[in-house]
Every structure is written in C-alpha cells, then in structure tokens.
N, C-alpha and C positions, 0 to 999 in steps of 0.2 A: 477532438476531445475523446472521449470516453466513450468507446463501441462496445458492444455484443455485451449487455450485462446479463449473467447470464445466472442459474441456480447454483447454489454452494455447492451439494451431495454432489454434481454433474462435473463441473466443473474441478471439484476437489480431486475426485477420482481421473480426469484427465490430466491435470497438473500433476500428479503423484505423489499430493502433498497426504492419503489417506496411508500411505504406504509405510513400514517400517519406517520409527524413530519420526515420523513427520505428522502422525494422528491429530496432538498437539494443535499444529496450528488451522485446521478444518472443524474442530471444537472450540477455540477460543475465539472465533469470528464469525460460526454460523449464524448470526443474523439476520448480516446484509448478504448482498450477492460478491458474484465476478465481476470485476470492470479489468477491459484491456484498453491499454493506452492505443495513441495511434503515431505515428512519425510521418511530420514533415521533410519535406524538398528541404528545408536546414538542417536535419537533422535532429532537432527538437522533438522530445515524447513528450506529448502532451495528453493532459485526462480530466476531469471533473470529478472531485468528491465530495460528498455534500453532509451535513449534518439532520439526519431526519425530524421532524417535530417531533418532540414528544415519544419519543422511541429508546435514546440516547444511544445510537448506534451511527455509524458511517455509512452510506452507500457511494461506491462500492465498498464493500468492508475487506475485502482483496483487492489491489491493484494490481497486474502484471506489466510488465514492463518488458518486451521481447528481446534485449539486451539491455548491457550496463550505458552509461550515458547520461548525458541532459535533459532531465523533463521538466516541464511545465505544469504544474496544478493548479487549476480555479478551487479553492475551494468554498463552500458558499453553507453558510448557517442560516438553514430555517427554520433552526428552534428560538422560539422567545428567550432561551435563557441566552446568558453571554456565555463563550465559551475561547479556547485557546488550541490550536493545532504547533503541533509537533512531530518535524519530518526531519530524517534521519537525509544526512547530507554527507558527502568527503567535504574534511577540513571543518567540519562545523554545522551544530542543528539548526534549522529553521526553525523560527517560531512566529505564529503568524497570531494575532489579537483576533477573537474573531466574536465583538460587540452582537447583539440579536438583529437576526436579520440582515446580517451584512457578507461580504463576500472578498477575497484577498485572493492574492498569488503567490504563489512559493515556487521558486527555483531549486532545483536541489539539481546535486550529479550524485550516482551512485554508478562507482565504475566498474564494480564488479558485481557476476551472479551468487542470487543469493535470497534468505527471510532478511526482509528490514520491516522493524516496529515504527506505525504511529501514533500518534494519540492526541486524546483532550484530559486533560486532567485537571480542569482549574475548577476551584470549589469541589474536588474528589468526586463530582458526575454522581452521586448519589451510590458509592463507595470502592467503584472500580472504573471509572471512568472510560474516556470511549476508546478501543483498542482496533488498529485495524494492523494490515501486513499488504508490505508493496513486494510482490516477486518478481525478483530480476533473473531472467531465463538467459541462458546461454553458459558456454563452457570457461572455464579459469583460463586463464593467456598459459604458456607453457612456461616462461618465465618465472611464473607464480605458481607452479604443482608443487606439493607437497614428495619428495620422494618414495613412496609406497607405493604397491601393486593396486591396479586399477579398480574402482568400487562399483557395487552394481547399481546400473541406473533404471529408472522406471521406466 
C-alpha cells in the first residue's frame, strides 16, 4: 500500500515539482501530504487514498508512482458525505461511487511519466471540489522523444 507519507514543502522540493513551470502543482495540493505507492512480485503499484472527514481534501494528496504501469488504488471515504473519485487511466477514466463511508478499487495503467489529475467532483465539494496529482517518475521510452535538444532536469 501506501509508504513513507511524507510532508508536502519536503517532499515537493525533492520531486522538483517547486521548480520552474511546476510551482503550480505544490500549491494546488498543499493540504494533504506525499504518498508513494509500493510494487509488487506482479508487478502491480499499489497505494491507498483516502478521503478525509470533514476536510475535503485527499490524503495522500500527491501520489508517486515510481514508473508508468499498473496500479492498484484502495480508495476509502471517511467523510459522511457521498462522494465520487475520478482517476485518469490509458484508454479510459475510472470512476469509482464512493456512498459515505465506504471504500472501492480502481485499476488504472498510466504508461507513461508524468502530472495526472484526480478528483471528486460530485455536488461541486463545496465549490472546487477535491483535487489531488498521481506522479509518474521515470524517463519517455526513446521511441516517444520529441525531436529537440535535451531539457533541464531537476
């Protein structure tokens, strides 16, 4: 499941998401923390993200995911209200119901490195609803480079 949750400012600043052009997404998420998935003997990343009471945020409100691939999510609502997760997937979103109190799985593949958005939006969350980011770490296959001179990395 879901290891080393860790603080945002800490965390942000090691991922290099504080850095030019990426400010952005270490402000739209500072609520929750870091969560890093973990990977199974199959293969399978797998993680836990939860809905907090009464908060209307996700922990973790960053997910990393240490390359592109198949993960596994518990996600589990323990807020009274009802609420709806929405996870960015190849070939198709996931949308999971997520009644009060209750708790689902969502499959997703993302196969390549990268920001992916998810969220809860139903009943507009009290007008911006809940917004979190799964990062997929690792480099583009060469097959998929863009032809331009190399960018800088953090």
């Amino acid at each position: 499941m879901t290891t080393r949750l860790q603080d945002v400012s800490q965390a942000v600043d090691e991922l290099g998401l504080d850095r030019k052009n990426r400010a952005a997404i270490g402000r739209l998420t500072a609520s929750g923390s870091v969560g890093y998935a973990t990977e199974d003997a199959d293969g399978w990343m797998r993680a836990r993200v939860r809905i907090v009471p009464d908060q209307m945020i996700w922990e973790p409100s960053i997910l990393v995911l240490p390359h592109g691939g198949d993960a596994e999510l518990d996600v589990v609502n323990d807020d009274a209200g009802t609420h709806a997760a929405l996870f960015p997937s190849n070939g198709d979103r996931q949308f999971l119901p997520l009644p009060s109190y209750s708790r689902g799985t969502a499959r997703i593949n993302l196969d390549g490195p990268g920001l992916y958005w998810f969220s809860s939006a139903i009943g507009n969350d009290q007008g911006s609803g809940l917004r979190g980011v799964i990062l997929v770490l690792g480099d583009v296959p060469d097959h998929a480079r863009l032809d331009r001179p190399d960018q800088p990395r953090p």
